[in-house]
C-alpha positions in Angstrom: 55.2 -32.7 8.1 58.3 -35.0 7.2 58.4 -37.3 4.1 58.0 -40.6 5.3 60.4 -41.9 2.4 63.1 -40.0 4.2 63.1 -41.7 7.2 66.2 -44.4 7.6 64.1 -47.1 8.9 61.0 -46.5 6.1 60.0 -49.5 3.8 60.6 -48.4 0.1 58.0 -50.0 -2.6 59.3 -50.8 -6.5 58.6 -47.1 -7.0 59.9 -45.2 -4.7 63.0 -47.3 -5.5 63.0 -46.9 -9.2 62.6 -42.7 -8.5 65.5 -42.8 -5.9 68.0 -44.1 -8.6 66.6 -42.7 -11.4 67.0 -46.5 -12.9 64.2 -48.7 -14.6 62.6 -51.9 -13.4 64.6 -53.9 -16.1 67.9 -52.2 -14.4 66.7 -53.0 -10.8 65.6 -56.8 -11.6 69.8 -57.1 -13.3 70.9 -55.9 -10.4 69.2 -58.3 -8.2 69.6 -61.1 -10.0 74.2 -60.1 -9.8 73.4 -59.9 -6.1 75.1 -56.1 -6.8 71.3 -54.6 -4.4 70.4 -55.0 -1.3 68.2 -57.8 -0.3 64.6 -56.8 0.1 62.1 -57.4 3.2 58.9 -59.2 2.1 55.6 -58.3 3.5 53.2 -61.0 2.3 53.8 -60.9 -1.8 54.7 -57.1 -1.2 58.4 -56.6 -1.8 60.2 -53.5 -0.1 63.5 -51.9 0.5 64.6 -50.5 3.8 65.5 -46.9 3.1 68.9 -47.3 5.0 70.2 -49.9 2.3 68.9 -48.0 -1.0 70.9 -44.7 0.7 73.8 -46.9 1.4 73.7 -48.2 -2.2 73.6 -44.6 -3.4 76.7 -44.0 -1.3 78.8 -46.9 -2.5 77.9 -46.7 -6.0 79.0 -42.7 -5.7 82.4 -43.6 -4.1 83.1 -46.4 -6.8 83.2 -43.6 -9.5 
């Protein structure tokens, strides 16, 4: 069975997040408050990431060097 967290169109929590980039919470909530990460999607009060920004992130913060 596939990891659902691998799929490009899964919803990311906080967590899942935090593991991907190997950054803490404080790190994540400076970044959003730049504007420098992706918007998230709200579900109710849940907050989540779609998979396919967080990689693209990863990819744009690797090519910046």
């Amino acid at each position: 069975m596939s990891d659902p967290t691998k799929e490009p169109d899964a919803l990311l929590a906080t967590p899942e997040v935090l593991k991907r980039l190997a950054i803490g919470e404080t790190t994540l909530w400076r970044l959003e408050k730049k504007g420098q990460f992706p918007k998230p999607v709200f579900l109710g009060r849940c907050k989540r990431w779609r998979a396919s920004d967080i990689d693209a992130f990863i990819a744009a913060a690797a090519g910046s060097g």
